[in-house]
N, C-alpha and C positions, 0 to 999 in steps of 0.2 A: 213539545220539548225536544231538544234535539242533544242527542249524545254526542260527545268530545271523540275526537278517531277512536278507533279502538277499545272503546267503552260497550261491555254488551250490557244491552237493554233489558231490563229484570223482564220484560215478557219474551223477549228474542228464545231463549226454551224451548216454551212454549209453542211458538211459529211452529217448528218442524212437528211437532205434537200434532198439531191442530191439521198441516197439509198432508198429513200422513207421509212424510218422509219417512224411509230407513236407511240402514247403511244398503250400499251395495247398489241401491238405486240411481238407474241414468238421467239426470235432471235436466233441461233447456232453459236457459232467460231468454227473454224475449222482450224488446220493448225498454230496458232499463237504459234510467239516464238519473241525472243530480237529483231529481227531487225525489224518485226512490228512495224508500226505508233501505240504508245497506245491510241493517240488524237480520230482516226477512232471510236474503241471500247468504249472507253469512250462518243462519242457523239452519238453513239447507245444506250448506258446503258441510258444516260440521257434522249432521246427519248422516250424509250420503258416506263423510269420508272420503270428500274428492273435491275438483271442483265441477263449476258448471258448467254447461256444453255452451257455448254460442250461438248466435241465429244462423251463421253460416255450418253448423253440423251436416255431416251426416248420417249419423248415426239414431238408430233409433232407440225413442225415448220413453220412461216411465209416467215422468212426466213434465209438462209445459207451465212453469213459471211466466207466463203473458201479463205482464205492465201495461197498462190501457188508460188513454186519458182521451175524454169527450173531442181534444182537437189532434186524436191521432189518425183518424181519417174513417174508415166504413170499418164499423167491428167486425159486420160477417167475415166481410173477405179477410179482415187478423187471424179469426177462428178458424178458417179455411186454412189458411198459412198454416198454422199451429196446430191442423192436426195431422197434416204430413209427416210428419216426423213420429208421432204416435207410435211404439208397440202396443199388441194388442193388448186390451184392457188398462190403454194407459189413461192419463184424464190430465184435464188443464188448468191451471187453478188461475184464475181471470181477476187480475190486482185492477183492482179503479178506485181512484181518491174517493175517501169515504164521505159522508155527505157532509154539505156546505161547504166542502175544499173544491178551488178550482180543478175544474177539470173532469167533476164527477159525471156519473153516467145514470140516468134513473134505470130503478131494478127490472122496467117494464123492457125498456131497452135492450139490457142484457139478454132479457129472457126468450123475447122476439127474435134476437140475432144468434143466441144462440140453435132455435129450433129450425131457422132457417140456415143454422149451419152446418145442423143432424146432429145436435148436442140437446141431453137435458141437464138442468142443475140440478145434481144430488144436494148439496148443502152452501152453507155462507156462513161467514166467521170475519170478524173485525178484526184485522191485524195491524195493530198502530193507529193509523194515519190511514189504511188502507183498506176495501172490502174485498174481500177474496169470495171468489164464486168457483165452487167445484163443478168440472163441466164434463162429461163423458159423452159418448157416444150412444146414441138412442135407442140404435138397431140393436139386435141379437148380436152379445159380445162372443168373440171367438172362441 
């Protein structure tokens, strides 16, 4: 189902619930484009009390909003991108079309590119239209 502009989505709430948004926190997108949920980013904006950083930041971040779709190219090397910008103990939360939507990514996928990206998944939550994968850093956090 798709909301009319400006229409929040009875679970959009919940999103920032779910990615552990707060206020005050520095957020990154990464990867958005039209078929992005804009409900997700919009219930981050509303959380944090700001908006979002862009891919070109430099500033570092809490955390990595990364959009990921199967023909966006080698995931490692996104996750690699994406953890650049990292403060410590930040983490990433990896949006890929949920299943049976173009573009999805199998879970086995994720989990491989993340390990060889020095990430493991804490958790996974269906957000819309989308699977969100919480990804941190493997090693001893700072």
């Amino acid at each position: 189902m798709v909301d009319a502009p400006g229409v929040v989505h009875k679970d959009a709430q919940e999103y920032a619930q779910v990615l552990g948004v707060r206020e005050g926190m520095t957020v990154q997108e990464v990867g958005w484009d039209d078929d992005c949920d804009s409900n997700i980013s919009e219930a981050v904006e509303d959380a944090v009390g700001g908006e979002l950083l862009d891919e070109d930041t430099d500033e570092l971040c809490d955390l990595v909003l990364l959009w990921w779709r199967e023909d966006d190219g080698d995931l490692v090397d996104g996750l690699v991108d994406a953890i650049r910008p990292l403060a410590d103990n930040g983490r990433i939360w990896l949006l890929t079309p949920g299943a049976g939507k173009a573009g999805t990514i199998a879970p086995g996928e994720i989990s491989e590119s993340a390990q060889l990206a020095g990430l493991v998944q804490t958790k996974a939550a269906r957000l819309g239209n989308w699977q969100g994968s919480c990804l941190v850093a493997s090693g001893p956090q700072k």
